[in-house]
C-alpha positions in Angstrom: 5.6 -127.7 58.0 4.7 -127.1 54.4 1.6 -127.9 54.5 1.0 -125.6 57.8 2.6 -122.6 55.5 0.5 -123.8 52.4 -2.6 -123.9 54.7 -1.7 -120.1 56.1 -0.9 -118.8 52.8 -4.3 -120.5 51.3 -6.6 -118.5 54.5 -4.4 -115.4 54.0 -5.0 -115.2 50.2 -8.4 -116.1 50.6 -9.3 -113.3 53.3 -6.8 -110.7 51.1 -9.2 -111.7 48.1 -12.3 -110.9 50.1 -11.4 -107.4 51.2 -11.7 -106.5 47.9 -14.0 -108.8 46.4 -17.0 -106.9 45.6 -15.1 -103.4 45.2 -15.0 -104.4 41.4 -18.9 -105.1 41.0 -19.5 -101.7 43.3 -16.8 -99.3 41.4 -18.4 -100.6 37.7 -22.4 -99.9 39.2 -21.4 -96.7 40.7 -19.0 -95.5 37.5 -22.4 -96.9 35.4 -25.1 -95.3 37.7 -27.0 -98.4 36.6 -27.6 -102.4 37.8 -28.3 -103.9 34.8 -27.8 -107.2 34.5 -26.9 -107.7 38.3 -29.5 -109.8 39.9 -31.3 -108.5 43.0 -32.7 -112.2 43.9 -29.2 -113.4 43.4 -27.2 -110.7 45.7 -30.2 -112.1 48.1 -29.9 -115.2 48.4 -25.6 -115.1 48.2 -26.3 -113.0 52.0 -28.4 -115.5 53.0 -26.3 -118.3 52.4 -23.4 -115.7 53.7 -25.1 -115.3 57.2 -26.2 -118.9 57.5 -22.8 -120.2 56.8 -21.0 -118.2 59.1 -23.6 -118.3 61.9 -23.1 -122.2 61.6 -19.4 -121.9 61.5 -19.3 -119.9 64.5 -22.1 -122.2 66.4 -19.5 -124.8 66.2 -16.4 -122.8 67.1 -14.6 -123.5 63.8 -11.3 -122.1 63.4 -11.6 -118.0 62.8 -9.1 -118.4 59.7 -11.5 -120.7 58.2 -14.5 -118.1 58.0 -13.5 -114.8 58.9 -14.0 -113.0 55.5 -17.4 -113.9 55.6 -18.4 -110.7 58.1 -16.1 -108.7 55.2 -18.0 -110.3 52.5 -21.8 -109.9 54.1 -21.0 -106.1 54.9 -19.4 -105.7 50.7 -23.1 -107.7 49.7 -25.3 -105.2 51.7 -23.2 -101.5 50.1 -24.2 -103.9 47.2 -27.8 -104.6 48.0 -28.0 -100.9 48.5 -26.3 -99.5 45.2 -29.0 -101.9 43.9 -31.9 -100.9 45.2 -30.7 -97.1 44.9 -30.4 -97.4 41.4 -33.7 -99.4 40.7 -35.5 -96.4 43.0 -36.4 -98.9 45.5 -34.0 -98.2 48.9 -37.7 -97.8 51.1 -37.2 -101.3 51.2 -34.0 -102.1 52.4 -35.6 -101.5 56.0 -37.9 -104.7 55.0 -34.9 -106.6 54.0 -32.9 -105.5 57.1 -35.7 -106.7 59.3 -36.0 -110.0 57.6 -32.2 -110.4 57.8 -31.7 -109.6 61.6 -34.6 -111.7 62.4 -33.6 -114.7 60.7 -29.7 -114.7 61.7 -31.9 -114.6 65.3 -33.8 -117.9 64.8 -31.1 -119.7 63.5 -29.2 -120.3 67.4 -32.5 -120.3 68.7 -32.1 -124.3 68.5 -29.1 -126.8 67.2 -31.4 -128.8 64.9 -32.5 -125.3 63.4 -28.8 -124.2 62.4 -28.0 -127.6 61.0 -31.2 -127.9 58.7 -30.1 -124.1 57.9 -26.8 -125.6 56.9 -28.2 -128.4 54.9 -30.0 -126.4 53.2 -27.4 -123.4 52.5 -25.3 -125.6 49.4 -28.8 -125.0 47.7 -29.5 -121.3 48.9 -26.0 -120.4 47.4 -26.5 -122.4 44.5 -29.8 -120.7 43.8 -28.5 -117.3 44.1 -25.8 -118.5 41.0 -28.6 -120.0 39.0 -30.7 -116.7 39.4 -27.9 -114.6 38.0 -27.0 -117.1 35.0 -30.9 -116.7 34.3 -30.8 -112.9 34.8 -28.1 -113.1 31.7 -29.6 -115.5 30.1 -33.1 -113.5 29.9 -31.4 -110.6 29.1 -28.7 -112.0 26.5 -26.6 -109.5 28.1 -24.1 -109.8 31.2 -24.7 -105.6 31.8 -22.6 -104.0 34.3 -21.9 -107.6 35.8 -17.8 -107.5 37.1 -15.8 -110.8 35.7 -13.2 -109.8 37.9 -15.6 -110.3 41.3 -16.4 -113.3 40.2 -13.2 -114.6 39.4 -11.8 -113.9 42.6 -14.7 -115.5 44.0 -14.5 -118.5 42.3 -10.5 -118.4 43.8 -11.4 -118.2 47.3 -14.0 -120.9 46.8 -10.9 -123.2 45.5 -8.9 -122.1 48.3 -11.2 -122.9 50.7 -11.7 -126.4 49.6 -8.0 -127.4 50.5 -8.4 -125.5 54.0 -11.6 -126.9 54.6 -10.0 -130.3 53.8 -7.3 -129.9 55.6 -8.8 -128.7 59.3 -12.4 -129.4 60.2 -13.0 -131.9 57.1 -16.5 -131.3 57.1 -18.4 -132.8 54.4 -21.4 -130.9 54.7 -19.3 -127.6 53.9 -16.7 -129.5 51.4 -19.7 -130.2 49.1 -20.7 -126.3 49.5 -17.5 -125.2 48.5 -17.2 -127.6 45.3 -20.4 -126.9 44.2 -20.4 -123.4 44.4 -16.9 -123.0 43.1 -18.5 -124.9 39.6 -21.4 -122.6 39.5 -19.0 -119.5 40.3 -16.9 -120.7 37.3 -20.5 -121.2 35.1 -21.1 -117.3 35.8 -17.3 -116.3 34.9 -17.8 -118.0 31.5 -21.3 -116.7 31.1 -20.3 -113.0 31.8 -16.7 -113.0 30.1 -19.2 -114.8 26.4 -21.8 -112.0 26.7 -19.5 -109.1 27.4 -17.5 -110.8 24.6 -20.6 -110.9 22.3 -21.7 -107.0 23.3 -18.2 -105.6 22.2 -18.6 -107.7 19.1 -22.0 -106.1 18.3 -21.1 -102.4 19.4 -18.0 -102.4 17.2 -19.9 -103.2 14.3 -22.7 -100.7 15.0 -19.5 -98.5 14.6 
């Protein structure tokens, strides 16, 4: 019985979490008028691993609980992918991404081997997409209008969905997904909390 309420209280937390997950990272780029800092390639590759994962999840008829703030999440990355492109005057080609999306969700039931390579290959699509945001700070020296607080809730419903994960379909394949990316989550959190750390630093002596 406790771990049945644990497990519920783990998925409920976890989908809570994703309602809002991205509202942080949208309020700061729409209070800044400005994405710097926030990787396009990154917010790319996150929806692709997003829309891969779930399409898997649901190919196999995985417990809703276990996945169902991913639609939330995809549908938070694409106002995202927007604000983005809106902001870098490039929204024309949203209808290219849009195309490319819709397409590929398409091919990936097309056949069961094509879904499971997909999902092979998903731990390193999301792990790309945190690399290319470390290196978008790292180039920059500056973490910009990039939201700690998204990514510390993300990096909670990452932990959160080891232990259900563990606990109901005990699939490796997406265990080793959800540890990886929880570490590389946790490698942006530090990375942003240092340079907006560093930037305050440097504006308050300028002052």
């Amino acid at each position: 019985m406790h771990s049945d309420t644990l497990l519920h209280a783990a998925n409920f937390s976890t989908l809570l979490v994703c309602m809002v997950l991205k509202f942080p990272q949208i309020f700061v780029l729409m209070r800044a008028k400005s994405a710097a800092g926030v990787s396009l390639n990154s917010l790319l590759l996150e929806l692709l691993g997003f829309v891969v994962f779930v399409t898997y999840q649901m190919y196999y008829d995985y417990p809703p609980p276990t996945y169902l703030e991913y639609p939330i999440l995809i549908a938070q990355d694409v106002v995202l992918l927007l604000l983005i492109l809106h902001y870098n005057n490039s929204l024309r080609q949203s209808l290219v991404y849009a195309v490319l999306f819709v397409g590929g969700w398409r091919l990936l039931t097309v056949e069961k081997w094509v879904i499971d390579l997909a999902m092979s290959l998903c731990t390193f699509i999301s792990a790309g997409s945190k690399f290319a945001q470390l290196q978008c700070m790292w180039t920059s020296k500056d973490a910009g209008q990039v939201s700690a607080l998204t990514w510390a809730m993300g990096t909670y419903t990452c932990l959160a969905r080891i232990y259900t994960t563990a606990v109901t379909t005990g699939d490796m394949q997406v265990l080793v997904r959800f540890i990886v990316i929880t570490l590389l989550n946790l490698w942006v959190l530090l990375t942003v909390l240092y340079y907006h750390k560093h930037s305050s630093r440097s504006s308050k002596k300028e002052e």
